[in-house]
C-alpha positions as CSV (number, residue, x, y, z in Angstrom):
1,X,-65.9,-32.6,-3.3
2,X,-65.9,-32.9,-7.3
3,X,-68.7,-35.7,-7.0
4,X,-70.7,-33.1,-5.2
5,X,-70.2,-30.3,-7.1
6,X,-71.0,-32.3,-10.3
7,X,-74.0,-33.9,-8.3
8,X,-75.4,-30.2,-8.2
9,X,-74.1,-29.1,-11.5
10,X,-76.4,-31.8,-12.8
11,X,-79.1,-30.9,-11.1
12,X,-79.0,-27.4,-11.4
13,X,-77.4,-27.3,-15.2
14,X,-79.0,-30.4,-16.8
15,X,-75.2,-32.0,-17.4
16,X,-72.5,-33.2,-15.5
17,X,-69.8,-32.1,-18.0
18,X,-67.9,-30.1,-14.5
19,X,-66.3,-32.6,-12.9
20,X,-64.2,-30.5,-10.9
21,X,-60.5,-32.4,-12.4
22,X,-57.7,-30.5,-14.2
23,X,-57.3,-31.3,-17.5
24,X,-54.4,-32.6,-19.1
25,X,-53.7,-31.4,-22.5
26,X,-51.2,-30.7,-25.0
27,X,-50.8,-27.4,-27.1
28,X,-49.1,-27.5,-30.6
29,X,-47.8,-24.0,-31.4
30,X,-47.8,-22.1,-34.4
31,X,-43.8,-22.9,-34.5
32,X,-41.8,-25.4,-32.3
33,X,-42.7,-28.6,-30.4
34,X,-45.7,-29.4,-29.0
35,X,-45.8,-28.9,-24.9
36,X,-47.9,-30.5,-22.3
37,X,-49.9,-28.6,-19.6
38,X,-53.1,-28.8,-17.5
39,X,-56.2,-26.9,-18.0
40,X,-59.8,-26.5,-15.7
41,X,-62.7,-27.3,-16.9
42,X,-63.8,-23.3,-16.3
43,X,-60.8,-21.7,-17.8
44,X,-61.8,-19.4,-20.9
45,X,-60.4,-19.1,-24.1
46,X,-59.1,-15.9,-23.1
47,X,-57.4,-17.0,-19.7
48,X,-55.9,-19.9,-21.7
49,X,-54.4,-17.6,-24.7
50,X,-52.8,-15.3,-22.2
51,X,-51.2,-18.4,-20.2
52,X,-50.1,-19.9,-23.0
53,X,-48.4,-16.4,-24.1
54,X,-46.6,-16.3,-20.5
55,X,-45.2,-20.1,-21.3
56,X,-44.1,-18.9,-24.8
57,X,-42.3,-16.3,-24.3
58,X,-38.9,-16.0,-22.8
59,X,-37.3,-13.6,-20.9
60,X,-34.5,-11.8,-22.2
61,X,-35.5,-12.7,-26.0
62,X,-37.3,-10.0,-27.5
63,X,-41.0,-10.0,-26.9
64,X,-42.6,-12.3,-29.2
65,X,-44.8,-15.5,-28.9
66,X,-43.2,-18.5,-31.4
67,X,-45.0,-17.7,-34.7
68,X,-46.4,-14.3,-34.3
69,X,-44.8,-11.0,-34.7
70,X,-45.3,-9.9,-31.5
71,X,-46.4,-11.0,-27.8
72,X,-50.0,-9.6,-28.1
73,X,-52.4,-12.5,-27.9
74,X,-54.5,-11.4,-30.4
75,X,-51.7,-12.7,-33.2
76,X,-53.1,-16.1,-32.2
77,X,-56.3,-17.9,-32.0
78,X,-57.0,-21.8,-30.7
79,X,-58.9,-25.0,-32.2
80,X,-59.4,-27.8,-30.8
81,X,-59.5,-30.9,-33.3
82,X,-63.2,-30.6,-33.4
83,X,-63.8,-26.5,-32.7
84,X,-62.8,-23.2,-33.9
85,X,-62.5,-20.9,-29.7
86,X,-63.5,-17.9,-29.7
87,X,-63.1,-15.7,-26.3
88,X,-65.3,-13.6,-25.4
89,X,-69.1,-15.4,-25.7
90,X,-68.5,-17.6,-22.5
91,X,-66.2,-20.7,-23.9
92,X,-65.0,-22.7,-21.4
93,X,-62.9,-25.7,-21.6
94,X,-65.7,-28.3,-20.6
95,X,-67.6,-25.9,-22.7
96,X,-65.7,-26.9,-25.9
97,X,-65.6,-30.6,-24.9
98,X,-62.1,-30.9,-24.1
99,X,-60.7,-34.3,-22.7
100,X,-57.8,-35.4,-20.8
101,X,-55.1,-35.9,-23.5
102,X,-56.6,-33.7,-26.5
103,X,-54.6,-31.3,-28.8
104,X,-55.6,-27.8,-28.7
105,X,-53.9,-26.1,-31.4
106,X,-52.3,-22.1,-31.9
107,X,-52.8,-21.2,-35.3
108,X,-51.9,-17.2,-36.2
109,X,-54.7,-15.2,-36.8
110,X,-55.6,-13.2,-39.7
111,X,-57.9,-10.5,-38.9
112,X,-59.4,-10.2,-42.6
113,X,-62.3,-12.8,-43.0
114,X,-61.3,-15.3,-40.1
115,X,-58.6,-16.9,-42.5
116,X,-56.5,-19.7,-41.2
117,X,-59.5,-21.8,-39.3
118,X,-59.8,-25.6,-40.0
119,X,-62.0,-25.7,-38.0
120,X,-66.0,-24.7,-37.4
121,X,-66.7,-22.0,-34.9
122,X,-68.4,-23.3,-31.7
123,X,-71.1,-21.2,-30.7
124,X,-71.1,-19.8,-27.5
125,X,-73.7,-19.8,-24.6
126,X,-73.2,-15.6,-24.3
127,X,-74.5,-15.5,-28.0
128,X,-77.6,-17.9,-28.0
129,X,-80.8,-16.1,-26.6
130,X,-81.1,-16.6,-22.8
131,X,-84.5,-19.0,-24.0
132,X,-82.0,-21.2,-26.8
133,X,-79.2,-21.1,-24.1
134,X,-81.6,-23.5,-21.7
135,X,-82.3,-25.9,-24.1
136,X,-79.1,-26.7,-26.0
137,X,-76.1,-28.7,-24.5
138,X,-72.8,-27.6,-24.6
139,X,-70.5,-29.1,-27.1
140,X,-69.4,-31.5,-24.5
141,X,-72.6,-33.6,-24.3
142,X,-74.2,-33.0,-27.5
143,X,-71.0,-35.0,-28.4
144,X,-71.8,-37.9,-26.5
C-alpha cells in the first residue's frame, strides 16, 4: 500500500517524499541521554513536541519536562541538524527532510528574539502564497 500511496503522492504532489514508513529517530533532550523513537512522515511539530513531553515526564515527579521549568511544551522548541521547526505553518516530518536515523534535537526556548536556535528556520508551506507553495519543494527534495 506505501508504493501506491507514494505512486499518487507523486502524481498528485510532484514528489514522492511520503513513503508511507515510520521513521526511526533519536531525540537529544535539553538534559539527559539521548532516546530512540519512531516518527510518520505526517506527524507535525506540534504532535511531536507534545509526545515527546508525555515520554519526558514521569509520573509521580513533579510536572516538569527534563530542562524546562515546567511541563508546558512551549519551554521547548526542536531542530533538526539541518532546520530550526516551527509548529504551526504546516511542518511535517517528511516536510523537514527527516531520515531514518537523524537527531532531532530539544533545545529550551527563549521567547525574546528566538534565542537559543543553531539552526535556520525552515519555511513552511502554510506561509508561502498558495501560487509560491506549488512551485517550491519541500526541504526533503530540494535536498536531494
Amino acid at each position: 500500500m506505501g508504493q501506491t500511496v507514494g505512486s499518487i503522492c507523486l502524481c498528485l504532489c510532484g514528489d514522492d517524499s511520503y513513503s508511507g514508513a515510520r521513521i526511526p529517530v533519536t531525540i537529544v533532550p535539553i538534559e539527559g541521554k539521548p532516546f530512540d523513537i519512531v516518527v510518520q512522515p505526517t506527524e507535525s511539530v506540534i504532535t511531536l513536541k507534545a509526545r515527546i513531553k508525555g515520554l519526558t515526564v514521569r509520573p509521580g515527579t513533579p510536572p516538569q519536562i527534563p530542562g524546562c521549568d515546567t511541563a508546558d511544551i512551549d519551554e521547548f522548541f526542536l531542530e533538526t541538524e539541518k532546520w530550526y521547526l516551527k509548529e504551526g505553518v504546516g511542518i511535517t516530518m517528511s516536510y523537514a527532510g527527516v531520515k531514518p536515523g537523524d537527531a532531532i534535537f530539544m533545545r529550551k526556548s527563549n521567547m525574546i528574539g528566538g534565542k537559543g536556535r543553531k539552526n535556520p528556520r525552515l519555511e513552511g508551506p502554510a506561509e508561502k502564497p498558495d501560487s509560491e507553495a506549488s512551485k517550491e519543494l519541500p526541504a526533503s527534495e530540494a535536498s536531494k
